[in-house]
N, C-alpha and C positions, 0 to 999 in steps of 0.2 A: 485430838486437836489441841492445840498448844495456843494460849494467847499469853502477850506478855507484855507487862503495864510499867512503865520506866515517868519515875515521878522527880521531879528537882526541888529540893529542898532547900533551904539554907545552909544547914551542915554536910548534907550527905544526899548522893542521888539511891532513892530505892529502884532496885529491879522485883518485880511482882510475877515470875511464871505462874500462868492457872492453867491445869491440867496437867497430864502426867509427861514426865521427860525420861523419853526411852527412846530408843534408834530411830524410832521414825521423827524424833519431832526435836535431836538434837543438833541438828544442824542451826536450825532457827533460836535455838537457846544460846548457842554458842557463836553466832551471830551479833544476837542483842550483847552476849559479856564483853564482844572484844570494843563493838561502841562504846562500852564504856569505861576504857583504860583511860580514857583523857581527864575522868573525875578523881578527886583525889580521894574524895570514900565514897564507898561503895557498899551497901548494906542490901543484900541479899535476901529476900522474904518468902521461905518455900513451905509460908501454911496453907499453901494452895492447891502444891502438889500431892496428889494422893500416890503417885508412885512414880518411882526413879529406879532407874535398871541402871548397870556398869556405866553403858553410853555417858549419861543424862552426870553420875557423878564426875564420869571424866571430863566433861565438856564444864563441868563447877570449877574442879581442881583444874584444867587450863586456863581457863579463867581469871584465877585467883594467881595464878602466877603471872599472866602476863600484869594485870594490875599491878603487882609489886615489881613486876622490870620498870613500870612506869613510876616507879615509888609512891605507888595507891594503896589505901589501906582496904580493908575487904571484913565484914562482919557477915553472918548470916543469921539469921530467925527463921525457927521451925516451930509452929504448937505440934504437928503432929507426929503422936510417939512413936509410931513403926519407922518414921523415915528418922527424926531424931538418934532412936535405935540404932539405925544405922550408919548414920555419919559418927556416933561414936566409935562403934563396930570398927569400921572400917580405917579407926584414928582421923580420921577427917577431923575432930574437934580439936585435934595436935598443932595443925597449918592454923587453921582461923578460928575465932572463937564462935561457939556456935550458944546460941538462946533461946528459952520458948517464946519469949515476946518482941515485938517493935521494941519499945524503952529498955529491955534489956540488951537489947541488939546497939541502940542510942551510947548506952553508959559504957558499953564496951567498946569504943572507939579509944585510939590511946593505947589500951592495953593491949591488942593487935600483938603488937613488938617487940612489949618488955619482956 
């Protein structure tokens, strides 16, 4: 089971998945990202997630791009090191910057781009 907590901030709206994002529960992830191409950042917090299969990062990386069709910015925050692991792994940290914290997540807005 997938729940997923979308919070508005002043600078930036978090998306919070908890639980694992894999085939069964990517549709619903990928659901909540496209709602939120209308923000203009978008900070991503997947210390929630204990696992993510192909699905779960394809539905991130869709995600992250339509944001940028809408000229959205997109960070993400991981603490946990096996999925971190893998978004490196897999160059995911190349497209968007990736961080083990909220405030590192925060201070990399901006740099997105450069």
């Amino acid at each position: 089971m997938l729940e997923i907590n979308i919070e508005n901030g002043n600078d930036y709206t978090l998306c919070r998945p908890v639980g694992e994002l894999d085939a069964y529960t990517v549709g619903q992830f990928r659901e909540a990202l496209t709602g939120l191409t209308e923000h203009a950042r978008v900070l991503i917090d997947l210390s929630e997630v204990p696992f993510m299969d192909s699905a779960g990062l394809g539905a991130l990386i869709g995600g992250i791009r339509r944001a940028r069709e809408s000229d959205g910015e997109v960070v993400v925050a991981c603490s946990r090191p096996t999925l971190t692991r893998l978004l490196h792994t897999t160059g995911f940290d190349r497209i968007v910057p990736v961080t083990e914290s909220i405030e590192d997540a925060e201070a990399a807005f901006g740099q997105a781009n450069e």
